[in-house]
C-alpha positions, 0 to 999 in steps of 0.5 A: 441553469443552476440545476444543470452546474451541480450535475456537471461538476457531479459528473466531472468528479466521476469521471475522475473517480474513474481514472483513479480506478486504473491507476496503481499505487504503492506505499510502504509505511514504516512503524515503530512497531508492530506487536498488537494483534488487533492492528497486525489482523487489520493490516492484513485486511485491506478493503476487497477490491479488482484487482486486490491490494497485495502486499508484505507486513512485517510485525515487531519492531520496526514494523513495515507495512507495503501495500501495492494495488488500485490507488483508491483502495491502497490509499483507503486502507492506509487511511484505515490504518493511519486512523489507528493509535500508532507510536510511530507511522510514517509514509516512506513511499508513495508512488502511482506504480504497481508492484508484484509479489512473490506469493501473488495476490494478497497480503502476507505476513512476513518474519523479518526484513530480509523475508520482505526484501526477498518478498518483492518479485524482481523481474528484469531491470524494473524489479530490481528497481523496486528492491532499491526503493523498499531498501532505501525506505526502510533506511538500508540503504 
């Protein structure tokens, strides 16, 4: 009997690894800056996945980072990041959606704010949605 409980509760913790698997995330983080190449190469980097993370960094100051995928690597490549010494990083968006973007899958460095804004695909009324919540995160709006 006692050998029977840990596989159960083995098997019921994959079975939610699973679920976690189909299920999307987005998170956009904003820095106080973003200058060190090292940290810059990193945020451009997330962990390989199916689908793959995609998202938008913007380098200076503020940084930004949004990174919209499978919620396991989204939040696992955040969590890489969050380990990294940062002056400022803050998790100003965190939600079980999936974004798109204009240049498709991956993740691209933008210039400035108004690149990012522009970066986020807008389709119809959800699209339009997701540029509100990226502005009101980034303390625009």
């Amino acid at each position: 009997m006692l050998d029977s409980a840990p596989a159960e509760s083995h098997s019921g913790s994959t079975a939610g690894a699973d679920q976690s698997l189909d299920t999307s995330k987005t998170v956009i983080v904003w820095l106080h800056h973003l200058l060190n190449t090292n940290k810059r190469k990193l945020a451009l980097s997330p962990p390989s996945s199916v689908p793959p993370v995609s998202g938008l960094t913007k380098p200076g100051y503020p940084g930004l980072l949004v990174y919209s995928g499978p919620s396991v690597a989204v939040t696992e490549h955040v969590n890489t990041l969050k380990a990294q010494n940062w002056q400022a990083f803050q998790v100003r968006y965190e939600e079980a959606e999936l974004w798109h973007f204009a240049h498709g899958a991956g993740v691209r460095e933008m210039e400035t704010m108004s690149h990012v804004v522009k970066g986020v695909e807008t389709e119809g009324a959800i699209g339009a949605t997701q540029k509100e919540e990226l502005l009101k995160a980034i303390g625009i709006k």
